[in-house]
Every structure is written in C-alpha cells, then in structure tokens.
N, C-alpha and C positions, 0 to 999 in steps of 0.2 A: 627653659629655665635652668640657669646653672647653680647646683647645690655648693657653702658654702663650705668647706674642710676646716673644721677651727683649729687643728696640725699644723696647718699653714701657715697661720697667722705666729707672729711675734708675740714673745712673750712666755714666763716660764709653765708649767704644766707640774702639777702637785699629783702626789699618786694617796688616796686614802678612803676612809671608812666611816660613814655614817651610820653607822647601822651595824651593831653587833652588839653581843651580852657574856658577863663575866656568870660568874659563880652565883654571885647575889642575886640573881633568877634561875633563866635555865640554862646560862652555859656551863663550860665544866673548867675552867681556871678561872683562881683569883684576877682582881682586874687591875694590879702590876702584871701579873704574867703574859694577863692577854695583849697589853702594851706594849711589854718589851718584846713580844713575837712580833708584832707589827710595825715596830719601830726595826728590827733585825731584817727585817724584809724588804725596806727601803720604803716604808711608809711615810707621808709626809705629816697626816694627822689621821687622829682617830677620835670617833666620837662613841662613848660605849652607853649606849641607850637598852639597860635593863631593864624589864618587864616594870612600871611601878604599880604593883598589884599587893593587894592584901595577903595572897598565899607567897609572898617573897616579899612582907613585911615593908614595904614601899621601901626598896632603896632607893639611895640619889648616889650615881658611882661617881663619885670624882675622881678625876687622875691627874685634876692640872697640876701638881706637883712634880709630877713626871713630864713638866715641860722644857724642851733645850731650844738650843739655835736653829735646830735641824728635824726637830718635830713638836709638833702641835697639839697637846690637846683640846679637844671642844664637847662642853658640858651639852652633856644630851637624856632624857630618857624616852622610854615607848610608853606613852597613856596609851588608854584606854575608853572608849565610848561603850554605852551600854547595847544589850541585844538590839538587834534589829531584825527584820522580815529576812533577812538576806544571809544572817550571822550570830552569832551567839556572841560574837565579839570583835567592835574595829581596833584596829591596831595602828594608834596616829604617833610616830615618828617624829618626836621633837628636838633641835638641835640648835646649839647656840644660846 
C-alpha cells in the first residue's frame, strides 16, 4: 500500500491555530497581542478559543477585526461538557 504525501499534491498550504487562549481565561496576553504574535510569525489564521466558563465570566474573544489579506481570523471558543466517570471536565474545541 503506498501512503499518500499531501506535500505532494498542488496546492497552497496555510500555517495556523485552532486552539489557543488570550487573557480573558487562562492565558497571559490580551487577544490583540496574542494575534499580532502569530500573525508576526507567519501565521495564516488563528482561532482563539478561551475557556467559555463561569470562573472567566464566559467570554466570546473576537478578533475578526484584526482581519487583512494575509491573515485570518476564525471565531472560536473551548465549551465545556459536564463531569464524567473519566473527567471532572471535557474540553470540546469549537471553531468557525
């Protein structure tokens, strides 16, 4: 069986981040700063999905204002499901 290289293929190839948090949870810059670091780094888009929990007052980060020709943002946050057998907490990744 030959595996398929998607490198290989035509076509352009975006470099970015689904999955990160500003201030407004638990990361530690505003979410302009956390933007322009990843926009400075040759990021293509970025999606900053902050905790939406009660103890960080449920934010909604938006950044699409911070959108150019050459990067992307995309409205995202991290819900949350309740305990389980397995977890005191899932952590489900929404984006788009």
């Amino acid at each position: 069986m030959s595996r398929l290289n998607p490198f290989d293929l035509p076509g352009p190839f975006l470099k970015g981040n689904i999955h990160t948090h500003s201030n407004l949870s638990d990361g530690t810059l505003p979410p302009d700063e956390v933007a322009a670091r990843y926009r400075a780094a040759g990021y293509d888009f970025l999606s900053l999905t902050d905790h939406f929990l009660k103890a960080h007052d449920f934010p909604i980060t938006d950044i699409s204002h911070l959108a150019t020709d050459d990067f992307t943002p995309i409205f995202g946050a991290e819900l949350h499901a309740p305990r389980t057998e397995m977890s005191d907490l899932w952590h489900l990744v929404a984006v788009g």
